[in-house]
C-alpha positions in Angstrom: 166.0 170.9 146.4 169.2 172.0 145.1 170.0 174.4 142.5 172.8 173.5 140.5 173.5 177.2 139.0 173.2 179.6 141.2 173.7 179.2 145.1 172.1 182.1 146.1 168.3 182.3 146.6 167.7 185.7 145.9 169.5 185.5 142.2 166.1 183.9 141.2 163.3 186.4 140.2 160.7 186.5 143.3 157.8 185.3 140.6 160.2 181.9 140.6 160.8 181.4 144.4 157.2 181.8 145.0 156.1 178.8 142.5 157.5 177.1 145.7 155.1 178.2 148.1 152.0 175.8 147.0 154.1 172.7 146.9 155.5 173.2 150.3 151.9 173.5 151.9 150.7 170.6 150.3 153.2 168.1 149.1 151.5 168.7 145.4 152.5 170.1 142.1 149.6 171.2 140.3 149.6 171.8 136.9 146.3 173.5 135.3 145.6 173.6 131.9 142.2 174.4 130.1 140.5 171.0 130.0 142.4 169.2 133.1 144.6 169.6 136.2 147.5 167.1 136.3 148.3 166.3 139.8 151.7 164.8 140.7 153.9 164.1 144.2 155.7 167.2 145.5 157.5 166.5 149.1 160.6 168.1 149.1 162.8 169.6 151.8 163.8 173.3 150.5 167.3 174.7 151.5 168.3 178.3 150.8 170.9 180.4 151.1 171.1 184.1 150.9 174.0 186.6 151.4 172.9 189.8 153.5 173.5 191.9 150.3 174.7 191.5 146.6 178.2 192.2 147.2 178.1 189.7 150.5 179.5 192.2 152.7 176.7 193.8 154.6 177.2 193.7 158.3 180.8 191.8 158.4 183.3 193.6 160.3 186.3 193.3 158.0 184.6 194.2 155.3 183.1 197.6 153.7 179.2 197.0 152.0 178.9 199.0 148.6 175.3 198.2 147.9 172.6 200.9 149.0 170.3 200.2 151.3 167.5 200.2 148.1 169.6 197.5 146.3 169.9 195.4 149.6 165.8 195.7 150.1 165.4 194.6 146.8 167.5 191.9 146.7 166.3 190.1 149.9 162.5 190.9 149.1 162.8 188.3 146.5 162.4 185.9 149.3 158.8 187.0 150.0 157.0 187.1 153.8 155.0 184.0 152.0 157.3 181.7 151.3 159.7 182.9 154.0 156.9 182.0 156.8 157.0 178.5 155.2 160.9 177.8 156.5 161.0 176.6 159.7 164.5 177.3 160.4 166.6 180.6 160.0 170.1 180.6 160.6 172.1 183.9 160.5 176.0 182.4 159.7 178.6 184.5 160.9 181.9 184.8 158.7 184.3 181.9 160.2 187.4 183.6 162.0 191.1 182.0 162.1 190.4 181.5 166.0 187.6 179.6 165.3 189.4 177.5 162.9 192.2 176.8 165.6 189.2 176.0 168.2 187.3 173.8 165.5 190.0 171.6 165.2 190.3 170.5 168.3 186.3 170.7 169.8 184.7 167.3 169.6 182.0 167.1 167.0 179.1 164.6 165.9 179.7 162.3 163.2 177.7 161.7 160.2 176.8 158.3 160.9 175.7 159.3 164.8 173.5 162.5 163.5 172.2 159.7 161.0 171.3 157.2 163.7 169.8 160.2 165.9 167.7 161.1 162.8 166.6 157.1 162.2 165.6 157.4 166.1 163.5 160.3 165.9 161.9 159.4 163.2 160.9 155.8 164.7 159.1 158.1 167.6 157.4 160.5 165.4 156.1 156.9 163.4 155.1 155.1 166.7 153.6 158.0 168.6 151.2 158.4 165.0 150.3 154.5 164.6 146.5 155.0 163.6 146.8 158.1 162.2 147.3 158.6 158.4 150.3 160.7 158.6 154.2 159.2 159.4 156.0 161.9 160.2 155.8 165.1 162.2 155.8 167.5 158.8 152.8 165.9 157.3 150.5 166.1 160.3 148.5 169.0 160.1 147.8 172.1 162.4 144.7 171.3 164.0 145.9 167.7 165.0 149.2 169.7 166.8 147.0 172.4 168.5 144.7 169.5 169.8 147.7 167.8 171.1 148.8 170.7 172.3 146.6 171.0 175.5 147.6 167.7 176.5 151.2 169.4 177.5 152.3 170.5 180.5 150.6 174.2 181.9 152.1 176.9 180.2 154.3 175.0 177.6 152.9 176.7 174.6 152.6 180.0 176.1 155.8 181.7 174.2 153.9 180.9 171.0 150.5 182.0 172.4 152.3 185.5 173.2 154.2 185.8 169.6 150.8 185.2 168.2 149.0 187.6 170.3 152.0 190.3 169.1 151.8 189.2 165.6 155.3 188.4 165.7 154.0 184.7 163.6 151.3 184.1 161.6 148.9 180.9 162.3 150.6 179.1 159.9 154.1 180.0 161.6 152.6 178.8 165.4 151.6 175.4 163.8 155.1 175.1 162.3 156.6 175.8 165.3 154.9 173.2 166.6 156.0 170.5 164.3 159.4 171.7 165.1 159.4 171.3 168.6 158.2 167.7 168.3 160.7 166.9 166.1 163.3 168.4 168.9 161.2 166.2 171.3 161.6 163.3 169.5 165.8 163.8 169.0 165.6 164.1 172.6 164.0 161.4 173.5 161.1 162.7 175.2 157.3 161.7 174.9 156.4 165.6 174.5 158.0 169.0 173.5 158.7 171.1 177.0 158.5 174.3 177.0 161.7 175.3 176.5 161.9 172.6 173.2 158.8 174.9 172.0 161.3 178.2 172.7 164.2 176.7 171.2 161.6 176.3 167.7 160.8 179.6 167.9 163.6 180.8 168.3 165.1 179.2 165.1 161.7 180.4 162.9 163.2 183.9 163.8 166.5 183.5 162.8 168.9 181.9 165.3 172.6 183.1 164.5 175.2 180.2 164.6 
């Protein structure tokens, strides 16, 4: 989904961002009026952005924040816990230094059309390993379906998510995301099942990974 005038998600009133939450459970708009309920198609893939504060320089080192700490609350609780346990990966994006620059230029990286086939790939596996099932892909196959599967893994490979569960560091909803997310990182791999370190790598990114 992509916003064409503003490019940070918190410059949308909270009431907004939330409208979001529904369709992202369900793949459904729902629109009710007093005699009906239109229904229409609602898969998306939601990207947002958000600087740490309004001015954008909260936490950097060259750089002096003038928001207080009220202002910068308010501002990032427009992304509510809701729809904030409904993205599945958090990156925290460091300001990009000249050495970095200097060592970017010269550091090998993936290519479009290589991260394209890698995606085709994965999603080939996620399609086979579902044949018979009415779901294609790993996003639309629900939470029970993963847990199931789940206990077919080796000993002990879901037992980060078991713990941050326990803690309440993630919700339900937030375990059987990070689920789908470790079979997708199974599936870029190349391997038949998430390991346990695939499932550590997904929770790690749910709580904010920094790049």
């Amino acid at each position: 989904m992509y916003f064409p005038s503003r490019d940070e998600a918190p410059e949308f009133a909270g009431a907004v961002l939330d409208v979001l939450r529904q369709p992202l459970e369900s793949g459904e708009i729902r629109i009710h009026r007093a005699n009906a309920v239109a229904t229409f198609p609602g898969r998306f893939q939601l990207v947002m952005a958000a600087n740490p504060c309004p001015c954008g320089q909260y936490g950097a080192p060259d750089g002096e924040c003038t928001c207080a700490p009220s202002v910068r609350r308010r501002y990032l609780a427009k992304i509510s816990g809701p729809l904030l346990d409904r993205v599945d990966v958090r990156l925290t994006v460091r300001r990009v230094t000249a050495t970095q620059l200097k060592l970017g230029a010269t550091t090998p990286r993936i290519t479009t059309a290589d991260a394209r086939a890698r995606v085709i790939a994965a999603r080939a596996a996620a399609t086979e390993r579902l044949v018979g099932t009415p779901w294609r892909t790993n996003a639309q196959v629900p939470g029970a379906w993963l847990r199931e599967n789940a206990r077919r893994m080796p000993a002990g490979a879901t037992a980060v998510l078991d713990r941050a569960l326990e803690r309440g560091a993630i919700t339900m909803r937030g375990y059987d995301r990070s689920l789908r997310l470790a079979w997708s990182l199974a599936d870029v791999a190349g391997t038949d099942r998430p390991t346990a370190e695939q499932i550590a790598v997904a929770l790690y990114l749910r709580k904010g990974a920094v790049a």
